[in-house]
N, C-alpha and C positions, 0 to 999 in steps of 0.2 A: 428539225435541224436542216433539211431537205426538202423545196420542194418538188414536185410531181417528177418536171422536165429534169431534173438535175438527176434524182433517184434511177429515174431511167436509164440515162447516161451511164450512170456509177454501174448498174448492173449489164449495161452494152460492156463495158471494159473490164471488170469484172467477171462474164462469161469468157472471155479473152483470156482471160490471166487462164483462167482453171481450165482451159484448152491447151494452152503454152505450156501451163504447167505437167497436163498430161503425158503431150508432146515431149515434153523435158526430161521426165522419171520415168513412167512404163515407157516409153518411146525408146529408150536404149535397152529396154527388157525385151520389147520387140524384135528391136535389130539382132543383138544380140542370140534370140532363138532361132530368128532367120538364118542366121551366120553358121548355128551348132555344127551340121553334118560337113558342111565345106573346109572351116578353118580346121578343127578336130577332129582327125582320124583316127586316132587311137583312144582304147575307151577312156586314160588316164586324164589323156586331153579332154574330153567331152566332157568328165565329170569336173576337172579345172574349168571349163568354161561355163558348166553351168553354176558351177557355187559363185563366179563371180554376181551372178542376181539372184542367188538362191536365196537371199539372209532378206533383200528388201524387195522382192518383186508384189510381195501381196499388201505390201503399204503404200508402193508404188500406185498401188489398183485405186487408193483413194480415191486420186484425183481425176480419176475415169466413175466413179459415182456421185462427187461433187458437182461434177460438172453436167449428168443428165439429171440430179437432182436439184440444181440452180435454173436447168431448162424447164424444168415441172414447176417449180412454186414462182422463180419470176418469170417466165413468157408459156403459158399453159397452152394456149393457141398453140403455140411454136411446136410445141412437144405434142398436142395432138394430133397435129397432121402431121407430123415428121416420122411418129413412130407408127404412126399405124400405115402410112403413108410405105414406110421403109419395113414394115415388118420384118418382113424375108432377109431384109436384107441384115437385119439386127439380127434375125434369129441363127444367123451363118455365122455373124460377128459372135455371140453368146456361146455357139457350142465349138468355137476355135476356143475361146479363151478358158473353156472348159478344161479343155485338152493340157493345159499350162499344168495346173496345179495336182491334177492326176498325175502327167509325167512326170514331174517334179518327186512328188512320192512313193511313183511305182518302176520305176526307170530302176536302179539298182535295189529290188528287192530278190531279184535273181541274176546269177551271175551269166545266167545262159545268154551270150552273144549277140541272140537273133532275138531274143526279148528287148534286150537293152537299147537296140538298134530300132525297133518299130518305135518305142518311145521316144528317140531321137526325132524321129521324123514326127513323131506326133509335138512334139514340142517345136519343130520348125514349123507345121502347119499352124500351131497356134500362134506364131510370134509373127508368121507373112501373113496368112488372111485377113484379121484382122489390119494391118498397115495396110491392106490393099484397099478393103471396104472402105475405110474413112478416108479414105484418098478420093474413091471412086464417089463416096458423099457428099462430098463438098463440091467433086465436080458436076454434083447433080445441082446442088444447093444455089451453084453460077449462073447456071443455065434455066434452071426455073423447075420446081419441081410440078407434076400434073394434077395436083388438087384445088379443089375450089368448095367456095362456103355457099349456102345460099340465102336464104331470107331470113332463119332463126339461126344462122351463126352451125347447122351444120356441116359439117367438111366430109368433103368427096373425095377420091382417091382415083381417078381414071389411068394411071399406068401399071407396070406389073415388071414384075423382078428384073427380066432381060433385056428391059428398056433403060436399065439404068447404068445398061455398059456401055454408052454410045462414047464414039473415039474420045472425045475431050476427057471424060468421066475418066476412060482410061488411061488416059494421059494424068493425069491428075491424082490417080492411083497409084499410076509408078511411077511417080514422081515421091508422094507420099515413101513409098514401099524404100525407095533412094535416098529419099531423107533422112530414115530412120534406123538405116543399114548403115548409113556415113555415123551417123549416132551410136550405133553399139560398137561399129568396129575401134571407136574415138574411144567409149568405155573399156572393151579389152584393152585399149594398148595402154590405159591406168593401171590396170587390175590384175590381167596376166604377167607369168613373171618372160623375160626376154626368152625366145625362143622360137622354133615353128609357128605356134600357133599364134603367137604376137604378128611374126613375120607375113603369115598367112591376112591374119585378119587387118592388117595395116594394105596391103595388097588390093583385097576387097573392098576398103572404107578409101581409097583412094579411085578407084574406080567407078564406087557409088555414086561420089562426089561430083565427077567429073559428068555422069548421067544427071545427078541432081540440077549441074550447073545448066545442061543443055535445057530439061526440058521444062525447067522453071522459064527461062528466056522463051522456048518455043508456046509452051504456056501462055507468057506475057501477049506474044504476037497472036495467038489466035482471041485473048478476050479482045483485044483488040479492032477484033473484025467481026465477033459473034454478037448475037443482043443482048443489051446490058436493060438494067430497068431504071425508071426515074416516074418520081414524083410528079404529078399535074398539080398546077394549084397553089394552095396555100397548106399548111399543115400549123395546127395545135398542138405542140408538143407535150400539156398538159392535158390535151382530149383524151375523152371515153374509150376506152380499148372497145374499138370495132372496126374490125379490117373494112368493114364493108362502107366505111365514113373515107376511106382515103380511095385517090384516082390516081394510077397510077399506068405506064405504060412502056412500050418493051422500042429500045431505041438502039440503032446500032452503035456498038464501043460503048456502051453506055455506062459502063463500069469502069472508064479511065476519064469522070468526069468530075471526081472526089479529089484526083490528084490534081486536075488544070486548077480547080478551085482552090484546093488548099495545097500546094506546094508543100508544108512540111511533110505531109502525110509521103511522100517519095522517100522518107528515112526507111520506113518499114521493108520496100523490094529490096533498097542499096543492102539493108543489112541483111536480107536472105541472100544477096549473092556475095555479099562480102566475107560477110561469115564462113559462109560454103568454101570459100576461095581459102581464108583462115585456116580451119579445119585439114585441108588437104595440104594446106602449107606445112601444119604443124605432123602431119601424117608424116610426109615427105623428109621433114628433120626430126623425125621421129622428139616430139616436142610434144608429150601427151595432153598435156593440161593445154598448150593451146589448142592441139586440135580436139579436144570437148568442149574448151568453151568457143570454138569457133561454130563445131556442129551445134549447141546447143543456141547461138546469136543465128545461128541460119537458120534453125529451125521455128525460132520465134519470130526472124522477118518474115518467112514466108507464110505463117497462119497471118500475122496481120496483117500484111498486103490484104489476103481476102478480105480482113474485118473493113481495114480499110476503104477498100474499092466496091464493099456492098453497104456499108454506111447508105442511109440509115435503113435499110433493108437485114433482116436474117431469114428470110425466107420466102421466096415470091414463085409467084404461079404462072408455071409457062400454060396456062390455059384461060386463063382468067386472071387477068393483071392487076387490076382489081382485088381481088381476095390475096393480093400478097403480104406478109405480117413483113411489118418494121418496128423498131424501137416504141415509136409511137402511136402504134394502134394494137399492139398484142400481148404487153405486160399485166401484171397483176395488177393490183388496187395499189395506192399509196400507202396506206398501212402497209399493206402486207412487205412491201418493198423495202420499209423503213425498218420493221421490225425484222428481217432478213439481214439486213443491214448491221444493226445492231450483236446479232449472232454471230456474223460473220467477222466482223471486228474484234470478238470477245475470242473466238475458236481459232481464227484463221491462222496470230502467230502461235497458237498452242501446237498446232499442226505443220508449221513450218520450224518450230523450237524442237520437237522430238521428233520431224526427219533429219532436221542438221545434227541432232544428237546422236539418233542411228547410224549416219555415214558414219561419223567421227568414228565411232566407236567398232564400223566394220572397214575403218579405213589400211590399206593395205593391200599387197600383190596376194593372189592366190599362186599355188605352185605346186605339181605332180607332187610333190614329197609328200606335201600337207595333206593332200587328199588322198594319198592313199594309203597315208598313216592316221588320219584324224578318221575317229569313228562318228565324228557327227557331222560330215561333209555331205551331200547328197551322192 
């Protein structure tokens, strides 16, 4: 139905979506645990604010397994050196999110205070560290990460965990971390009923905002001036996945050279700051629904600005530029692309039919009353 170049494409935008998506659904599962101990001081409160993502957070998780499942079967390169590449840095991500679902079931199985209270925090550590990591990833991801292939398609690994906090990365982190914090507090102000903790968390999700705006702009300025990668040459967009057939080389601003070319591609920044801007708007008039769908329009500019501005690159080698994978040199086969393809088509609205069914169905303010009358509240 599809050939080669085209399949590739579809699953470039495609990895997109189900990052967005992530971004979209556990993204305000995130913020929102970040938020737990600040906005909600009282246990009544904490347990109101976590039943707001108690009912969907582990369906939420989907789209955080589809999307490093779609890295494994379409760009395996990718996923090889990313993951073993980041090991550490995954393996901090894994036992944060660990922390989620434990809390989640052991936080009110005793009433004791000071038990209740370590869980809270275990539950913000799950909901920040991770936002922090995949922030701090991608600003690795910008700047080039330190592996390279060598003659049989080996991949090498030369940096190590503390190298991957260099300022951009962390900039890029808490930016993420701002992102996702404007995202849940947008979620509480649907979900909770009016009161403190709405007040609280409109407070916080207006300030994130306002962080988000800054250093997404300061962001902008520094790719601006750091080295970006480009292509030598010609390129096969139907060629043989072998990074090592493409030349490729590290150029300054190199990554704002996707926007001179294609001018539409500028929608994607406008709508993470527009959005952003939205969101705080609708904060500000306390306007729930728009300030979620504004965080949720910010939050999707701003991942694909990256996708964007690293077209056709998803992972290149600050060491050997050369061994960088793009679109075009580190996909699967065509088959397998195709028949991926084909799943995906068949599954995908099955999984977007039964979370729109889910919301529906846990649509609704949560409220101290409920919770502390409802015995199957967390």
């Amino acid at each position: 139905m599809f050939d080669y170049e085209m399949l590739r494409l579809i699953w470039w935008v495609l990895l997109g979506v189900l990052l967005i998506g992530f971004a979209l659904t556990d993204g305000f599962d995130l913020g929102v645990a970040a938020l737990l101990p600040f906005v909600a001081r009282k246990d009544a409160e904490r347990r109101m604010v976590i039943n707001t993502i108690g009912p969907t957070w582990e369906g939420n998780q989907v789209w955080f397994i589809l999307g490093g499942g779609a890295i494994f079967a379409a760009w395996p390169l990718v996923y090889a050196a990313s993951f073993s590449g980041f090991y550490l840095a995954m393996f901090v991500v894994l036992a944060a999110l660990i922390l989620r679902p434990v809390g989640f079931k052991y936080r009110s199985k005793r009433p004791d205070p000071a038990w209740r209270s370590r869980w809270d925090w275990a539950l913000f550590v799950g909901g920040l560290v991770p936002a922090l990591v995949f922030g701090v990833a991608v600003g690795n991801v910008l700047t080039g990460a330190p592996f390279r292939f060598d003659g049989d398609l080996r991949v090498f690994y030369d940096g190590n965990f503390l190298a991957l906090f260099s300022p951009f990365a962390l900039l890029a982190g808490v930016l993420s971390v701002a992102m996702l914090v404007l995202h849940g507090a947008a979620w509480l102000s649907i979900k909770v009923e009016h009161g403190p903790v709405h007040d609280r968390a409109t407070a916080y999700g207006f300030a994130a905002g306002t962080l988000a705006l800054l250093l997404f702009a300061v962001g902008g300025l520094m790719v601006a001036a750091m080295p970006g990668f480009e292509i030598v040459g010609t390129v096969d967009p139907a060629g043989a996945s072998n990074p090592l057939h493409t030349t490729a080389r590290i150029v300054t601003g190199g990554w704002l050279a996707n926007f001179a070319r294609h001018p539409w591609m500028a929608i994607a920044p406008a709508l993470g700051f527009a959005g952003t801007a939205l969101a705080m708007i609708g904060i500000y008039r306390q306007r729930a629904a728009l300030a979620f769908g504004g965080s949720s329009a910010g939050a999707a500019g701003i991942i694909a600005t990256v996708g964007c501005a690293m077209f056709p690159f998803i992972l290149p080698s600050s060491i050997d530029a050369h061994s960088s994978l793009t679109v075009w040199n580190a996909s699967s086969s065509a088959r397998t692309l195709g028949i991926m393809l084909v799943v995906t088509i068949v599954f995908l609205p099955i999984v977007l039919a039964y979370t729109a069914w889910a919301y529906r169905v846990m649509f609704g303010r949560v409220t101290t009353a409920a919770v502390t009358a409802g015995p199957d509240f967390y």
